[in-house]
C-alpha positions as CSV (number, residue, x, y, z in Angstrom):
1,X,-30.9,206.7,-135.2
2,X,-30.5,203.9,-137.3
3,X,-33.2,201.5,-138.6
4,X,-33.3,198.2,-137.0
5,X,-31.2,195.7,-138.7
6,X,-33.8,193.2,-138.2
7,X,-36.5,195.0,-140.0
8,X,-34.3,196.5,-142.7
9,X,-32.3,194.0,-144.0
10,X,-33.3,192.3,-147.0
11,X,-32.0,188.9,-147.7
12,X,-33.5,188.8,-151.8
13,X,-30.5,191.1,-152.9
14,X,-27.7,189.5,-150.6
15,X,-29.5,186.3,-152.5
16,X,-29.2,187.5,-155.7
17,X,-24.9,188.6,-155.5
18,X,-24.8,185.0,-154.1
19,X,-26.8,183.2,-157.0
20,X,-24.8,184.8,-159.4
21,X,-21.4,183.7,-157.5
22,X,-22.9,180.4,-157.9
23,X,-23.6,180.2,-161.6
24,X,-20.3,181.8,-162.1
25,X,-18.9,179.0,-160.6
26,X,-21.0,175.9,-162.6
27,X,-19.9,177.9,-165.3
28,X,-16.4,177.6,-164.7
29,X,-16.2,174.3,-163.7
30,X,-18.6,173.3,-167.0
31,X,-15.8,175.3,-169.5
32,X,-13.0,173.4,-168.1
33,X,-14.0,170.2,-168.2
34,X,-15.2,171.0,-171.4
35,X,-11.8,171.6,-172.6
36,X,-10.4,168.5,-170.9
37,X,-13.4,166.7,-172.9
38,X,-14.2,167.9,-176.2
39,X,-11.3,170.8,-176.4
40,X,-11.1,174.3,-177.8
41,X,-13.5,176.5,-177.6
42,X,-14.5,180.1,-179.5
43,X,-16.0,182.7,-177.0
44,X,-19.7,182.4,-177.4
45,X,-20.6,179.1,-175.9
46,X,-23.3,177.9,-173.4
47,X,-20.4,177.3,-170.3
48,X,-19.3,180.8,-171.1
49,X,-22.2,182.8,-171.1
50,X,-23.1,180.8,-167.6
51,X,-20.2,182.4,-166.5
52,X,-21.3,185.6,-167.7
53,X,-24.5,185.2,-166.5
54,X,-23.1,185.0,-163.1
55,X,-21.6,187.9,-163.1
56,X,-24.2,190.1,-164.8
57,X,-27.3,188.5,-161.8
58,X,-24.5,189.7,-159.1
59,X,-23.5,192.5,-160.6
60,X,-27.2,193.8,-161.9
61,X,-28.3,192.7,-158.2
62,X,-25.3,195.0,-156.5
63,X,-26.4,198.1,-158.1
64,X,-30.3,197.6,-157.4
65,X,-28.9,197.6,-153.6
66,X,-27.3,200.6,-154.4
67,X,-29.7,202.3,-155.6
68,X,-31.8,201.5,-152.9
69,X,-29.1,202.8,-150.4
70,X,-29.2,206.4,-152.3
71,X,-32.7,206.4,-152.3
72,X,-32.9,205.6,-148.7
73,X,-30.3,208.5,-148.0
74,X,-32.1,210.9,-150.5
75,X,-35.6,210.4,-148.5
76,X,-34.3,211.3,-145.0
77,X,-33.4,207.4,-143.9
78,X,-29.9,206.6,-142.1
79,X,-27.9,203.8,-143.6
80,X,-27.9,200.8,-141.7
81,X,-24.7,199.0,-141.6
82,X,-26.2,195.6,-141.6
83,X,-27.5,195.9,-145.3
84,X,-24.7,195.3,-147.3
85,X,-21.8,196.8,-144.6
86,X,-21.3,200.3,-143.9
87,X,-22.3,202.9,-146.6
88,X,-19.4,204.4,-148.7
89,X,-19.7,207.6,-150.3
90,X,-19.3,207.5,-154.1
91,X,-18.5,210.4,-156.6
92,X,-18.5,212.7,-154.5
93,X,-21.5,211.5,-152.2
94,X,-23.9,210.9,-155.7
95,X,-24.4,207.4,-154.8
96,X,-24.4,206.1,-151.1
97,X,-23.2,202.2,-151.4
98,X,-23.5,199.4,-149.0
99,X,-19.5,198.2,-148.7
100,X,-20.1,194.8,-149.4
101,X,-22.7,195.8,-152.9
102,X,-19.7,198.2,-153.8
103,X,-16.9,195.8,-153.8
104,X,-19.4,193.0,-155.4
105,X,-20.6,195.4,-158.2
106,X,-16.8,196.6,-158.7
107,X,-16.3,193.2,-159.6
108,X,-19.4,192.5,-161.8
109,X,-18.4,195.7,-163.9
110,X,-14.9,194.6,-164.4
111,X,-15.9,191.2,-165.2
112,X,-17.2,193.1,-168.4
113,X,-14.3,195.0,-168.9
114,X,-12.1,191.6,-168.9
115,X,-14.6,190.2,-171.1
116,X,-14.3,192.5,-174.0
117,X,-10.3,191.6,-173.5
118,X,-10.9,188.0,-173.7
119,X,-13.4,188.4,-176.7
120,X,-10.5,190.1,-178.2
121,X,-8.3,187.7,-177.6
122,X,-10.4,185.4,-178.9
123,X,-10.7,187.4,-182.0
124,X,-7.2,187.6,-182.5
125,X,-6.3,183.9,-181.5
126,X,-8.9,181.7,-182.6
127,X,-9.5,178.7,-180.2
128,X,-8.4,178.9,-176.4
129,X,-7.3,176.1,-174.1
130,X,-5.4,176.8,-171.6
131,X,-6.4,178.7,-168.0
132,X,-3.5,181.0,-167.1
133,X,-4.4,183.3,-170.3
134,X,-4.3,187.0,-169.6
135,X,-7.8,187.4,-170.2
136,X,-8.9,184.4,-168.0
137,X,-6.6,185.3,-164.9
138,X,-8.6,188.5,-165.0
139,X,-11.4,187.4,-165.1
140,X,-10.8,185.1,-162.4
141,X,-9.6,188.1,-160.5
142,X,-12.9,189.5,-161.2
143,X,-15.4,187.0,-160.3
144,X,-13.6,186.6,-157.0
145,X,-13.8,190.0,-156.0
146,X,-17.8,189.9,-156.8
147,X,-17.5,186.6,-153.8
148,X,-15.4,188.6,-152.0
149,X,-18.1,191.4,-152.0
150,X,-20.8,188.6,-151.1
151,X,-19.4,187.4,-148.1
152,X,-18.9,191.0,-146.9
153,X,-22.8,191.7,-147.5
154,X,-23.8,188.2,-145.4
155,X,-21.1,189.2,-142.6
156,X,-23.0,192.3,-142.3
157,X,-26.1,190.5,-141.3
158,X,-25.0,188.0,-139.5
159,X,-27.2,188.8,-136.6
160,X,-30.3,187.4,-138.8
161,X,-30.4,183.9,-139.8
162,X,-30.3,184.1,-143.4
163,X,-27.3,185.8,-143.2
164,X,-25.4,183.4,-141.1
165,X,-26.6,180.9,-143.7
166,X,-25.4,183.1,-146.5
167,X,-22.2,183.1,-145.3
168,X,-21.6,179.6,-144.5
169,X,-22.7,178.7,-148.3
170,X,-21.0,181.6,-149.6
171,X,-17.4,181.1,-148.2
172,X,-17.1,177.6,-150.1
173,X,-17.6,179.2,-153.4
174,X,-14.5,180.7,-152.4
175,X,-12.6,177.9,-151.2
176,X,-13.5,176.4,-154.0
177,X,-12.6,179.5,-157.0
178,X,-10.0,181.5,-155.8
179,X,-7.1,179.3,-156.1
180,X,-7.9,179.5,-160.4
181,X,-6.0,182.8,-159.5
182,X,-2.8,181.2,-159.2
183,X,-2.8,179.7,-162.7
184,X,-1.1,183.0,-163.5
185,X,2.1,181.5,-161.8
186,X,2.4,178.0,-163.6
187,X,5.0,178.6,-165.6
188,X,7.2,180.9,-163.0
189,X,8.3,177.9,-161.7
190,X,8.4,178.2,-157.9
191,X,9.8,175.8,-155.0
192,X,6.0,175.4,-154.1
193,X,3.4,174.6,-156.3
194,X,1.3,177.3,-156.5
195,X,-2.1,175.6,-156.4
196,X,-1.0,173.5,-153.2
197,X,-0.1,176.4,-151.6
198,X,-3.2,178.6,-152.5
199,X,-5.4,175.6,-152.0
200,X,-4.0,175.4,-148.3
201,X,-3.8,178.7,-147.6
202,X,-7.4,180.0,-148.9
203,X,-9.3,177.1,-147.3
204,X,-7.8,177.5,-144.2
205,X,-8.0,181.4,-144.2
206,X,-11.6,181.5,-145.1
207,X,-12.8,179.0,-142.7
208,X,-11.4,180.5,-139.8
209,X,-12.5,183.5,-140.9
210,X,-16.4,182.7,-141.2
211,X,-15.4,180.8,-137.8
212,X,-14.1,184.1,-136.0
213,X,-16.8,186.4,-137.8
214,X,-19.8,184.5,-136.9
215,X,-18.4,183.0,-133.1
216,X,-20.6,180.2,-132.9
217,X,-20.0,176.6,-132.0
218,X,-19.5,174.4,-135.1
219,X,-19.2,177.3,-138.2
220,X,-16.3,175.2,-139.6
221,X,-17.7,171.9,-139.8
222,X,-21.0,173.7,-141.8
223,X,-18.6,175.2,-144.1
224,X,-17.0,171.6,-144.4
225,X,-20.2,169.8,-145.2
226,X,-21.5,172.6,-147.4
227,X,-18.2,173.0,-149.1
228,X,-18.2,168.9,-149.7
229,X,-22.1,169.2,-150.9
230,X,-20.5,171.5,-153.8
231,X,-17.9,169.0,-154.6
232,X,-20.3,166.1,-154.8
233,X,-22.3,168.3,-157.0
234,X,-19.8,169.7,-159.5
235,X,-17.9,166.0,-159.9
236,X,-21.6,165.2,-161.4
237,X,-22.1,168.1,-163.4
238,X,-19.1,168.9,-165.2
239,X,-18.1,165.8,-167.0
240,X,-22.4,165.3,-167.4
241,X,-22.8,168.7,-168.6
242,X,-19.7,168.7,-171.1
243,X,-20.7,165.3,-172.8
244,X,-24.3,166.3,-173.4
245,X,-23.5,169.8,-174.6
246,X,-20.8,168.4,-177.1
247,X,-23.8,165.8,-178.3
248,X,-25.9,168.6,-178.8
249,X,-23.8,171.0,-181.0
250,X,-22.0,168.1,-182.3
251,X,-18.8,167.8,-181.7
252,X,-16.8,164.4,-180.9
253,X,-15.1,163.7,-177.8
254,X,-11.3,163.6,-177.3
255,X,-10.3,160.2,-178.7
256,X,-7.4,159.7,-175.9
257,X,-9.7,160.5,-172.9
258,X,-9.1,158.5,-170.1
259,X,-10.9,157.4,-166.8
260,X,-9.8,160.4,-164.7
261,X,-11.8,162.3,-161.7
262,X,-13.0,166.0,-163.1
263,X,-10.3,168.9,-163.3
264,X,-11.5,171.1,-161.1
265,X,-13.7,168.8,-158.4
266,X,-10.8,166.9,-157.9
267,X,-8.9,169.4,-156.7
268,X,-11.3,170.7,-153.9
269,X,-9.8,169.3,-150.5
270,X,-12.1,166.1,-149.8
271,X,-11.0,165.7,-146.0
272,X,-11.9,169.6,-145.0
273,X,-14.5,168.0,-142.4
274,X,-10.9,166.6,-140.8
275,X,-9.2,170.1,-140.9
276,X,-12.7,171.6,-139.6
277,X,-12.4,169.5,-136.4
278,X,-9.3,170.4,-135.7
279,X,-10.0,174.0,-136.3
280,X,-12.9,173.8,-134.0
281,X,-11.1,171.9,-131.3
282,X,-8.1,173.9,-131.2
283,X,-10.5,177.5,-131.0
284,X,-12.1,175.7,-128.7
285,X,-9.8,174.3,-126.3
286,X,-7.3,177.3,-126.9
287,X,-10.5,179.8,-125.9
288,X,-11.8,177.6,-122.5
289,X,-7.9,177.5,-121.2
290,X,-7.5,181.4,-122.0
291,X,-4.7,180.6,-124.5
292,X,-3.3,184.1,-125.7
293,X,-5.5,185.5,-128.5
294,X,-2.3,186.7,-130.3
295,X,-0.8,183.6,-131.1
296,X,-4.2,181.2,-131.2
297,X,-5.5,182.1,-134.8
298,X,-2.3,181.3,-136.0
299,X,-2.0,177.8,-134.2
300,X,-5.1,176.9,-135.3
301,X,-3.6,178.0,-138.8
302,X,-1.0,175.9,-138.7
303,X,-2.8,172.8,-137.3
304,X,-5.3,173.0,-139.8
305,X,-2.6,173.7,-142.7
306,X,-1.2,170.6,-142.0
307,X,-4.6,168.9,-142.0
308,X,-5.0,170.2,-145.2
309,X,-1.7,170.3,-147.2
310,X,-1.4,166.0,-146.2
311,X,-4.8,165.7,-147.2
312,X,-4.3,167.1,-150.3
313,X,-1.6,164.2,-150.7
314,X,-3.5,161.8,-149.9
315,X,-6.4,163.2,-152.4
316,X,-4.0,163.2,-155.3
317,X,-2.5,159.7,-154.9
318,X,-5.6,158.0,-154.8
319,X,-7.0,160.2,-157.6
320,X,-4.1,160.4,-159.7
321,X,-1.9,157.5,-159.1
322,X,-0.2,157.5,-162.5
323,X,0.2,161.0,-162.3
324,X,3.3,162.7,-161.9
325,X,2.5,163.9,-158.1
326,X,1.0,160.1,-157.7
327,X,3.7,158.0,-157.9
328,X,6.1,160.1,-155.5
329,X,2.8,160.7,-153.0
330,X,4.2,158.2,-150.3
331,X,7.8,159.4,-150.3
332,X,9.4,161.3,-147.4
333,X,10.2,163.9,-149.3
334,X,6.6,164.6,-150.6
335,X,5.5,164.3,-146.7
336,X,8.0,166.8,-145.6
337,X,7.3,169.4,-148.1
338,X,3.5,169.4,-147.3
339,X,3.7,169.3,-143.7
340,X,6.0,172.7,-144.3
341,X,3.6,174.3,-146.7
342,X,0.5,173.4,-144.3
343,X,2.4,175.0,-141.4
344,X,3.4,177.9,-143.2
345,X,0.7,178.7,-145.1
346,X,-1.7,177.8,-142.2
347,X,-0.2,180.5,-140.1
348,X,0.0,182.9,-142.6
349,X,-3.8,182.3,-143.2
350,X,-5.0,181.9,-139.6
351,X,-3.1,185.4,-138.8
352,X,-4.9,186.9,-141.8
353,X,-8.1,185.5,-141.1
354,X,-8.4,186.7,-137.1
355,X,-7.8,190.2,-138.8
356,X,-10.2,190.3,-141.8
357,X,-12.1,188.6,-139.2
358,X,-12.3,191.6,-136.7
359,X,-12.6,194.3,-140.4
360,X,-16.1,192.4,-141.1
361,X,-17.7,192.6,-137.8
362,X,-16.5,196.2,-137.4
363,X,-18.3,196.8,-140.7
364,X,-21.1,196.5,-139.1
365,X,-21.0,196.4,-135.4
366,X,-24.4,197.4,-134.6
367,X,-25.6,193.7,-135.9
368,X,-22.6,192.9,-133.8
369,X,-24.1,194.4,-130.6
370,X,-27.6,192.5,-131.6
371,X,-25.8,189.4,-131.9
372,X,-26.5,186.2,-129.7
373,X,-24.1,184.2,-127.8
């Protein structure tokens, strides 16, 4: 039989994958504002190695869970799904590794492969500015998998406490870092801008999904506050953290820098509490009237889209008037265009969600069984 979840689940190395997803994060936020603020950089500098950092706590912190998993299965002890998800056999049943470590170690160790590449590039190009370099886009890739893996390993024990809270903290880091992926796609030049798009479709997705996973009254509107929290936090860090660092290696500031809002905190939706309402409200109205399960993730989807895409208009005229999105923010045409992306990209997301959704508590169902309603 297998041990009780609520005996054998240790929250210190879900904590761990999830502080390092966190300093990944300040570190990414730091480097780019850095960029905006002071400019180029070389590979060895103190935003960079916080991003490193990150990775190596999560991805150092996977394998000890690992470890312990084998261990365990070496002495005679069955695997318990709500450590880390259910146990997958690797190389040929040497290791025995929680799913959620796995997939969050996978990305720790490629984080290192990528960054070799980018130290080459660096190497070979000097100075880098821009996001949507091959070496960055990887690494992006990377770091996201290593979130991905985190909010597995919470999921799992989401019959404890600490793991509900894990997961309502850990699914804003990616809201708020996964759509640096679609910098890859800048200069494709599709109908959609591909950061409205993502930033629709990956807030929406991922808050329905903690919603569906945990099925408890008022999930959304914690990820909501939790996710603004961050956003209060990192529109005070990064430009703070950029202008102190540049005084203390000494380098000047941009001469042309203006009075704008941060790169990336301005970009995190700022009205999610509004799209979390209606998310709730719709699940919950949809779920006491017996609305068809089918078809109610991907309403909910859609009504939240919509929330989110017009938001997200709203955000960038009042942050970026003179901008070139600014100016146009009020017109019809602007209007139309985000109501379609919302809708679509909310549907997409909501029927995505109620599936991944229905993966992570099958991961580890026993939890499930243990679960309170």
């Amino acid at each position: 039989m297998a041990p009780s979840p609520t005996s054998t689940s240790p929250p210190a190395g879900a904590y761990a994958v999830l502080a390092g997803t966190l300093l990944s994060l300040v570190g990414v936020n730091w480097d780019v504002q850095w960029h905006v603020d002071v400019g180029p950089d070389t590979f060895f500098t103190l935003p960079h190695l916080l991003l490193y950092s990150g990775s190596a706590v999560a991805g150092i912190a996977s394998l000890v869970m690992v470890l312990r998993a084998t261990f365990a299965q070496r002495a005679g002890h069955a695997p318990d799904p709500a450590v880390g998800g259910s146990p997958v056999r690797v190389l040929g049943g040497t290791f025995t590794a929680p799913l959620g470590y796995l997939i969050a170690g996978t990305g720790g160790a490629l984080f290192l492969l990528y960054g070799l590449l980018d130290l080459w590039w660096h190497s070979l190009y000097g100075f880098d500015a821009v996001l949507d370099s091959p070496p960055h886009v990887a690494l992006f890739i990377s770091i996201s998998v290593t979130m991905v893996g985190s909010v597995i390993v919470f999921a799992a024990a989401r019959a404890q406490r600490w793991g509900r809270i894990g997961l309502i903290v850990g699914i804003p880091v990616l809201i708020v870092f996964t759509p640096l992926t679609t910098s890859a796609f800048n200069r494709i030049g599709l109908p959609v801008p591909p950061q409205l798009a993502a930033g629709v479709f990956f807030a929406v997705c991922f808050v329905l999904l903690g919603t569906m996973t945990l099925r408890r009254p008022r999930v959304a509107l914690f990820i909501a506050v939790v996710l603004g929290l961050m956003q209060v936090f990192l529109w005070w860090f990064s430009p703070w953290a950029a202008r102190v660092y540049a005084g203390y290696v000494g380098l000047p500031l941009r001469d042309n820098l203006m009075d704008v809002p941060p790169v990336l905190p301005s970009g995190i939706p700022m009205f999610m509490l509004a799209a979390a309402l209606v998310i709730e409200g719709l699940l919950r109205l949809g779920r006491g009237r017996g609305w068809p399960a089918r078809w109610l993730p991907q309403l909910t989807g859609a009504a939240g889209g919509v929330v989110v895409s017009v938001s997200l208009l709203v955000q960038t005229s009042m942050l970026r008037a003179g901008g070139p999105m600014g100016r146009s923010a009020t017109s019809l045409t602007a209007m139309a265009t985000h109501v379609l992306v919302g809708l679509a990209f909310g549907a997409l997301a909501g029927f995505l969600a109620a599936r991944f959704a229905v993966l992570l508590r099958l991961n580890a169902p026993a939890a499930a069984d243990q679960e309170g309603r």
